[in-house]
C-alpha positions as CSV (number, residue, x, y, z in Angstrom):
1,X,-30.8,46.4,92.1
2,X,-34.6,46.6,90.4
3,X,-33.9,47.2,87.0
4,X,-36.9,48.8,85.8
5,X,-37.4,47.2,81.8
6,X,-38.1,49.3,78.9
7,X,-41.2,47.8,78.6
8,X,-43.2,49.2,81.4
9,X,-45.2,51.9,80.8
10,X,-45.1,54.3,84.4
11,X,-48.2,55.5,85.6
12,X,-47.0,59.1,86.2
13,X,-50.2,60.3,86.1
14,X,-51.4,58.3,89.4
15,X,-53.8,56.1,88.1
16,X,-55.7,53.1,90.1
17,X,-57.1,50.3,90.1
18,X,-59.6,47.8,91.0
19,X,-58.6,45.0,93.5
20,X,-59.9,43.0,96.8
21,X,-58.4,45.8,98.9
22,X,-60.9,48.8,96.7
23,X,-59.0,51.0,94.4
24,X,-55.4,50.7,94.6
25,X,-52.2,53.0,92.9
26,X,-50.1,50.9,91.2
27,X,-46.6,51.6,89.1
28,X,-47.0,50.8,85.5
29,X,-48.3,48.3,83.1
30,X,-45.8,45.8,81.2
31,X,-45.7,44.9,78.0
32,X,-44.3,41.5,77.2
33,X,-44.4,39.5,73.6
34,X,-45.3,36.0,74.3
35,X,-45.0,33.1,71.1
36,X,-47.8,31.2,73.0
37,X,-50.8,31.6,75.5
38,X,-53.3,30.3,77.6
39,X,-57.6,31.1,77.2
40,X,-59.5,30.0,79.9
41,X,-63.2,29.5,80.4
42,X,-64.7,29.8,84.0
43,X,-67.8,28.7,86.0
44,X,-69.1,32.4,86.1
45,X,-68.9,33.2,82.6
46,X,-65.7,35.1,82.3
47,X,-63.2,34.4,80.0
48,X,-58.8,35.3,80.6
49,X,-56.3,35.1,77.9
50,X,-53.0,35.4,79.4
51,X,-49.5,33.5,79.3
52,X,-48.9,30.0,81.0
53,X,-47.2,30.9,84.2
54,X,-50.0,33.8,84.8
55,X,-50.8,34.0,88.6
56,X,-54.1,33.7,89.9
57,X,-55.2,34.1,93.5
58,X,-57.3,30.5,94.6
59,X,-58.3,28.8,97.9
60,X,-55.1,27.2,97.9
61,X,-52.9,30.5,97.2
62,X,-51.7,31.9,94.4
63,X,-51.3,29.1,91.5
64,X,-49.5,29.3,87.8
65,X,-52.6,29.6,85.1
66,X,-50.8,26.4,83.6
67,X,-51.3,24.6,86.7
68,X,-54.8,25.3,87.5
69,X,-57.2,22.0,87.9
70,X,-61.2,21.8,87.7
71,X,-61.8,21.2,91.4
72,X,-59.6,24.5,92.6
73,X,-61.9,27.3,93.9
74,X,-60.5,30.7,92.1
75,X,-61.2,33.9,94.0
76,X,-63.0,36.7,91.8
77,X,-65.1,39.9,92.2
78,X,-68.4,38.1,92.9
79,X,-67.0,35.2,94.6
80,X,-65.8,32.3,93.8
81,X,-65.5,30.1,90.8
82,X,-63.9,27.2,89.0
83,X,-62.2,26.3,85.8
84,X,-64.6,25.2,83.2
85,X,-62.2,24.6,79.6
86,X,-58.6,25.8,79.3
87,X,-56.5,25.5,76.2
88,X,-53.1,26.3,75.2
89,X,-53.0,28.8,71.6
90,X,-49.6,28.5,69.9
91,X,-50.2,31.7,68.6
92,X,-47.7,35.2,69.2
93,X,-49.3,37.5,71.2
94,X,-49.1,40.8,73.4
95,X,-49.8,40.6,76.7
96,X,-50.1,43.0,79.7
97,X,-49.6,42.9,83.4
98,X,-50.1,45.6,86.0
99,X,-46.7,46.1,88.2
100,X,-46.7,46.3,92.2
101,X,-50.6,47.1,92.6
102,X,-51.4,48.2,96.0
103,X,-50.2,46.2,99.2
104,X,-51.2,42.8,98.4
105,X,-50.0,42.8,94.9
106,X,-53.5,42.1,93.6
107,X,-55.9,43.4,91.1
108,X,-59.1,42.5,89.1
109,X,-58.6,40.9,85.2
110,X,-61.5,40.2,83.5
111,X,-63.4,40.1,87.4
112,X,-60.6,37.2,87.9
113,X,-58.0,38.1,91.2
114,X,-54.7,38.2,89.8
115,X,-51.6,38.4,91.3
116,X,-49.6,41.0,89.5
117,X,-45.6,41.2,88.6
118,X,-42.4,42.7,90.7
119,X,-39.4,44.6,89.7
120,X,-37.1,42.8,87.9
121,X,-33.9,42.3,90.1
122,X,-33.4,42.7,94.2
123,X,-29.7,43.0,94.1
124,X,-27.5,45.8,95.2
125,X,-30.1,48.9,96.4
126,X,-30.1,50.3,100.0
127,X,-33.3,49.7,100.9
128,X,-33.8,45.5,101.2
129,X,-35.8,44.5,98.0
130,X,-38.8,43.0,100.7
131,X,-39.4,46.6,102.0
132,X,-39.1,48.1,98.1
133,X,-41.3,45.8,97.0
134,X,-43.7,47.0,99.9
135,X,-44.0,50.7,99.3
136,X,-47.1,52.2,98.8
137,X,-47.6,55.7,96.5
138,X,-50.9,58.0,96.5
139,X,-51.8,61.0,94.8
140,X,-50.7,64.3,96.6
141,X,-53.2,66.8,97.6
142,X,-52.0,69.3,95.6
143,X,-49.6,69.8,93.0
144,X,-48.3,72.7,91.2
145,X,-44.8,73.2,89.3
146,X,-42.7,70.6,91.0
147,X,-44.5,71.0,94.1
148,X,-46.4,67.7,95.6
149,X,-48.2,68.4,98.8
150,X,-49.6,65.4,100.9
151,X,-50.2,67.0,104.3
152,X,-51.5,70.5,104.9
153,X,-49.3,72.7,107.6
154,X,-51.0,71.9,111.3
155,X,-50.6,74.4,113.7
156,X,-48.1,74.0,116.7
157,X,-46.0,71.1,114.1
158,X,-42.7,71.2,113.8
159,X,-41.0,70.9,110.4
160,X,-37.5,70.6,108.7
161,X,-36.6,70.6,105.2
162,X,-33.7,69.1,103.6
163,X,-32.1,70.8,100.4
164,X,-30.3,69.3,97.6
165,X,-29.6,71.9,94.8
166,X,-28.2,71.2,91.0
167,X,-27.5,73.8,88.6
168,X,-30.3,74.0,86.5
169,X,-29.1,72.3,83.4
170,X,-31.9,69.7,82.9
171,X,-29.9,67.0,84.4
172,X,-29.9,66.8,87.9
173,X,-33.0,68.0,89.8
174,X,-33.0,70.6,92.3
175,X,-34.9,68.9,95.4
176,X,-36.3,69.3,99.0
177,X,-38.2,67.2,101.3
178,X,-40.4,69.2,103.9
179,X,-40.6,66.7,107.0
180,X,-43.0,66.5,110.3
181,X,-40.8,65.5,113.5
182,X,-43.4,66.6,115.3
183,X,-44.4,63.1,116.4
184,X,-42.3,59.7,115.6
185,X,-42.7,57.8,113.0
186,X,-41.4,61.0,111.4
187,X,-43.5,61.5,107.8
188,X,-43.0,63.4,104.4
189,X,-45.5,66.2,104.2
190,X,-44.1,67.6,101.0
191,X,-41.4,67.7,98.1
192,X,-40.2,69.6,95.6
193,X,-38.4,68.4,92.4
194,X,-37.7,70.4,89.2
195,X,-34.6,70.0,87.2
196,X,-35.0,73.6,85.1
197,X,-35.4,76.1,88.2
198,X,-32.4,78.3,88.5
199,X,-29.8,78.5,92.0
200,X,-30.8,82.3,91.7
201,X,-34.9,81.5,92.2
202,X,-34.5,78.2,94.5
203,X,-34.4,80.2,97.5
204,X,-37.4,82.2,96.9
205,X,-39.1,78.8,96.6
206,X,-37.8,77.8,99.7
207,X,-38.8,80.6,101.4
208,X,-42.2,80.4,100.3
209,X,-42.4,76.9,101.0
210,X,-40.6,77.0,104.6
211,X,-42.8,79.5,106.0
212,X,-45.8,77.9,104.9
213,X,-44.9,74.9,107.2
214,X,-44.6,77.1,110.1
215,X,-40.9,78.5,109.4
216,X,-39.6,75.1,108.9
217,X,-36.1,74.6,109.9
218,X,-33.7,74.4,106.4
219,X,-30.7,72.3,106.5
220,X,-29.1,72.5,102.9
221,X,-26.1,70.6,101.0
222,X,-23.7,73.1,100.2
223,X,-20.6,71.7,98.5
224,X,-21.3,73.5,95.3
225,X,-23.7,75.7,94.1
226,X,-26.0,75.1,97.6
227,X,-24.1,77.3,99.2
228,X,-24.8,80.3,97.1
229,X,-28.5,79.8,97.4
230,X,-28.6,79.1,101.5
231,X,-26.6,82.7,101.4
232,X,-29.0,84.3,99.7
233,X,-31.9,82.6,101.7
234,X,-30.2,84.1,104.7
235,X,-28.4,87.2,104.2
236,X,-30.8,88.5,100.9
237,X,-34.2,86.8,101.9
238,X,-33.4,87.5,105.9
239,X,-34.6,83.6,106.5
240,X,-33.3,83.1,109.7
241,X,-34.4,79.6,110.5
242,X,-31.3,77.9,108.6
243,X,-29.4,74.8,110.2
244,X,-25.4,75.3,110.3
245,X,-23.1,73.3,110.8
246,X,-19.6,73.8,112.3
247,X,-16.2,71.5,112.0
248,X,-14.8,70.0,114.9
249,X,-11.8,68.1,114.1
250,X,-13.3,64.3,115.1
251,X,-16.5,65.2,116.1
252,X,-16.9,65.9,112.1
253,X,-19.6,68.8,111.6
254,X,-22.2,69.2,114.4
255,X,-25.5,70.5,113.6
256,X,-26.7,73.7,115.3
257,X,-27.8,77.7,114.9
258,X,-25.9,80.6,115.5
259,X,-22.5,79.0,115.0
260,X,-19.6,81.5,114.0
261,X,-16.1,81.3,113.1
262,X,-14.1,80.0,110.2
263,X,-15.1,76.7,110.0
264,X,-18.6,77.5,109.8
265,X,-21.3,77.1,107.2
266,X,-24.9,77.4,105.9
267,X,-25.5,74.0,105.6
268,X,-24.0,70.7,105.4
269,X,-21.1,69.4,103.4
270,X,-21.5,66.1,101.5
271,X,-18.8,64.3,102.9
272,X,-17.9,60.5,102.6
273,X,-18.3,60.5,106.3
274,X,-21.6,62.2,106.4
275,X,-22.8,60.3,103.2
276,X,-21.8,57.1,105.2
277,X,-23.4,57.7,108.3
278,X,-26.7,59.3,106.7
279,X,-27.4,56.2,103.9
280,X,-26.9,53.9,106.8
281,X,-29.6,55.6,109.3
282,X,-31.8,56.2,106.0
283,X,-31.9,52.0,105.7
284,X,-33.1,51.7,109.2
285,X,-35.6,54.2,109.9
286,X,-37.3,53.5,106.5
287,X,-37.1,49.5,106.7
288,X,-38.0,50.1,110.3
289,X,-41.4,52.6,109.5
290,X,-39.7,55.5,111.6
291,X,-40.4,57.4,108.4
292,X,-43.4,57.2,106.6
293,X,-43.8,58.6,103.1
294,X,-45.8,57.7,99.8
295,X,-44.4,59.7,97.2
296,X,-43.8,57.8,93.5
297,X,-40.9,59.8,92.5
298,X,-39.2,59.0,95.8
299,X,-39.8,55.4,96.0
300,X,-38.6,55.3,92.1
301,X,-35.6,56.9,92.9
302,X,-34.9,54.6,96.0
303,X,-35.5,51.3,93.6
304,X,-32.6,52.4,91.5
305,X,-30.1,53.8,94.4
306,X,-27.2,51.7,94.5
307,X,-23.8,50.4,95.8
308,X,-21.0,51.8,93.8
309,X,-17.7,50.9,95.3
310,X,-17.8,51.8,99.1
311,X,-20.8,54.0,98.3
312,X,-24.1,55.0,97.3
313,X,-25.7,56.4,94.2
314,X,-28.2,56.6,91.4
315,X,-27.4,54.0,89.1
316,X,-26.9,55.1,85.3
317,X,-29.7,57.2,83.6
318,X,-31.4,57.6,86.9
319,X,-31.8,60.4,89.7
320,X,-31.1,60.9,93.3
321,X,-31.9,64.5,94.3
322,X,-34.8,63.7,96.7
323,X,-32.9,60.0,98.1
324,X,-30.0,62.8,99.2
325,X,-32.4,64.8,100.8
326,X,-33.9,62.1,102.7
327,X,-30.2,60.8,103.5
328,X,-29.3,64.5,104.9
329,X,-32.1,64.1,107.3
330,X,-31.2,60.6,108.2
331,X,-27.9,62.0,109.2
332,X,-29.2,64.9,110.7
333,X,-31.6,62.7,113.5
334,X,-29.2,61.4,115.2
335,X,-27.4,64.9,115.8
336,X,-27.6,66.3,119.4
337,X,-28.6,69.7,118.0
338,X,-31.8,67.3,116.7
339,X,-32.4,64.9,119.6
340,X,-32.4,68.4,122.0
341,X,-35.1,69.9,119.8
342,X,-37.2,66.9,119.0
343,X,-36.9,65.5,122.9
344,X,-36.6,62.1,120.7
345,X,-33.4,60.2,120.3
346,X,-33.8,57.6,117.3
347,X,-31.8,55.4,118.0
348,X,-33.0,54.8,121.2
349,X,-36.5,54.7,120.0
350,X,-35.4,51.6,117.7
351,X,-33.4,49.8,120.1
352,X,-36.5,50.0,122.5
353,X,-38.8,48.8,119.5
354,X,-36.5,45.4,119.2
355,X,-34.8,45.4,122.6
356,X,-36.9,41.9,123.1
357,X,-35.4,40.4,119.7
358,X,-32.2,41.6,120.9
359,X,-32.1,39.9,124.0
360,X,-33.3,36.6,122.4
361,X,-30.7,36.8,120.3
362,X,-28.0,37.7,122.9
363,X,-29.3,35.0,125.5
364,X,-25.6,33.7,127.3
365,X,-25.7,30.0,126.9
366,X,-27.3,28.0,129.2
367,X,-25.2,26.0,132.5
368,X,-25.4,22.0,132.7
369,X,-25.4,21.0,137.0
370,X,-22.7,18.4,137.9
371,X,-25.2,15.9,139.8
372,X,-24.1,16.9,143.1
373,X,-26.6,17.8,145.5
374,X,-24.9,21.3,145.8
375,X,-27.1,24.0,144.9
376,X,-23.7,26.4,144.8
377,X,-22.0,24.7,142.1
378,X,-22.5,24.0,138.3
379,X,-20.7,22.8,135.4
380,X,-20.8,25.6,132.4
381,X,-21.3,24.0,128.5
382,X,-17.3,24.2,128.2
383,X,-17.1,21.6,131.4
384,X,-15.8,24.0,133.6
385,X,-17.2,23.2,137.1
386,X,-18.6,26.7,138.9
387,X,-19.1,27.9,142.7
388,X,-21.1,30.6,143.7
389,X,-19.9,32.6,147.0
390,X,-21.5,35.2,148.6
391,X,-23.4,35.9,145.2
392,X,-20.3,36.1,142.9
393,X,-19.0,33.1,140.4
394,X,-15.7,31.1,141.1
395,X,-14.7,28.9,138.8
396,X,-12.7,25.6,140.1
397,X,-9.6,23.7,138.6
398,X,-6.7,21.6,139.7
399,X,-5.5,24.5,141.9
400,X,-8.8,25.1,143.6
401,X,-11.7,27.5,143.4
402,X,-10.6,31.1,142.1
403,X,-13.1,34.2,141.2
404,X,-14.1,34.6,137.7
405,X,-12.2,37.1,135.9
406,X,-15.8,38.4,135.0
407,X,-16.7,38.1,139.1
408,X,-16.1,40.7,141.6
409,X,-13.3,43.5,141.6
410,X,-9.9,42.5,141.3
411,X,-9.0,43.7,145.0
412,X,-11.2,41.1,146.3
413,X,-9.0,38.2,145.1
414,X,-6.4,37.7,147.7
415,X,-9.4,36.4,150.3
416,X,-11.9,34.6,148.3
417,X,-9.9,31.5,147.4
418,X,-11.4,28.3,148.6
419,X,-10.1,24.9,148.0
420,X,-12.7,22.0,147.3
């Protein structure tokens, strides 16, 4: 899992950057104590203090400051430059390094290019550690009590947002995601995350928030208190847009609107099934870019969602209000109720995407020819000597030439023997 360390300071307040890419976000600074250091003396001018294994970006790649030599061109601001004096200070000292900088993991130090530090740990999250260690955060458009806008509502879109309510009690955070299917990749628009709103005002919230994206579709969790509020979003606040979802047997629960019956609710139950399903779709379609989003507080809570048991969950001390939300939806896309309103089946869409690696991978092995001059036999790689007839595969033994139990249909046996 990343382990985030107590001595990075987050950059909540969305700070950037200098780097070679411009002005980049980036996720904190850490602070590390270090009982030596290196000061170097460049070319240009510039000066760097920093500690011995200090990456730097050069002609040759990215090299340890320890390591660097006099005839090794190092990339900065103005160009590039070359070591001039370096010594090593037995001396304590605090040092600071920027953590996962923009997409290149590069920033300016003193005009030098430096390569800046990772997450501590890769083990043990949902997402693989290579696509964490890739996602990008920006500033929302707006912002305003929870609220973090990054697209405006577009006309003729189509939106659906994903509910995951707590109780209020300054521990968990009650959360929604507001999400464009209108095209694929599928992207995060908006979210909502406050951990001191009460179950009695979250729908009003919702309400306000779901009409603004053009009467977004809402498909809440409802095993405890959510139910309560998709009630009063329906039957108080006369919201009529809500996803149900209804229990049949097998089938599990099966997304749709206007369901009735016993075994009918406003919303989704958090199952072990539905958890299942939805944390394995969330893993593809994000590692896969079928769903784009740069939000901080969602890539912070994905860096510290973990295995537990047979299961997934926020590791101790840490959240995962918005990561359900985004694994409700994950289950939702590959309901029918979903692929029928979206005219997009996921799934499909991936398997499209990689249907060339697949193949590749699932090539049948290849056939070695026996030497004779018979262009309707071969000899597979288990030595087994083939016949082709009329366009199906015999395979021949001591007891002659017999179809493939692979071949043709089984009624065709009795007349297709041929004896070599």
């Amino acid at each position: 899992m990343y382990t985030i360390p107590e001595s990075v300071v987050l950059n909540k307040k969305g700070h950037k950057i200098l780097s070679p890419e411009g002005l980049v976000s980036f996720f904190g600074i850490n602070k590390i104590t270090k009982d030596n250091y290196i000061h170097l003396k460049f070319s240009n001018g510039n000066e760097l203090k920093c500690s011995l294994d200090h990456p730097l970006s050069t002609i040759d790649g990215i090299i340890k400051a320890k390591d660097l030599d006099k005839f090794t061109e190092i990339y900065t601001k103005d160009g590039g430059c070359f070591l001039k004096k370096s010594k090593i200070i037995e001396k304590q000292i605090d040092l600071y390094d920027i953590v996962n900088s923009g997409t290149e993991h590069l920033y300016y130090s003193n005009n030098i290019v430096s390569h800046n530090c990772e997450f501590l740990g890769s083990v043990g999250t949902l997402i693989s550690a290579s696509k964490l260690r890739n996602l990008v955060y920006d500033d929302p458009i707006e912002r305003s009590g929870g609220l973090d806008v990054y697209e405006e509502p577009q006309e003729d879109h189509t939106y659906i947002m994903t509910v995951d309510v707590s109780r209020g009690l300054n521990n968990d955070y009650s959360a929604f995601v507001v999400f464009d299917i209108t095209t694929f990749p599928y992207r995060i628009v908006s979210k909502y995350r406050n951990n001191e709103i009460k179950p009695m005002l979250f729908p009003n919230i919702i309400l306000d928030v779901a009409k603004a994206y053009n009467k977004a579709f809402v498909l809440a969790e409802v095993n405890d208190i959510g139910e309560q509020v998709t009630s009063i979003l329906h039957f108080d606040l006369e919201y009529d847009n809500i996803l149900m979802c209804a229990m049949r047997g097998r089938a599990g629960q099966l997304v749709g609107q206007g369901f009735s019956g016993k075994k009918t609710q406003l919303g989704v139950k958090m199952s072990k099934t539905v958890k299942k399903v939805g944390c394995s779709n969330l893993k593809t379609i994000v590692e896969d870019n079928k769903l784009i989003f740069n939000d901080y507080d969602i890539i912070s809570e994905l860096t510290t969602f973990i295995q537990k048991n047979q299961s997934f969950e926020a590791e101790e001390g840490s959240n995962d209000d918005l990561v359900m939300c985004l694994v409700i939806f994950a289950w939702l896309v590959v309901q029918d109720y979903f692929k029928e309103m979206t005219e997009n089946d996921v799934r499909k869409r991936i398997y499209e995407d990689q249907k060339e690696q697949i193949e590749q991978d699932m090539s049948p092995f290849g056939f070695i020819t026996d030497g004779l001059n018979n262009e309707n036999t071969f000899v597979d790689t288990e030595g087994d000597t083939w016949k082709v007839i009329g366009g199906n595969q015999i395979q021949g033994d001591e007891n002659g030439w017999h179809l493939d139990e692979y071949g043709d249909s089984s009624h065709e046996w009795n007349y297709m023997w041929e004896y070599r």
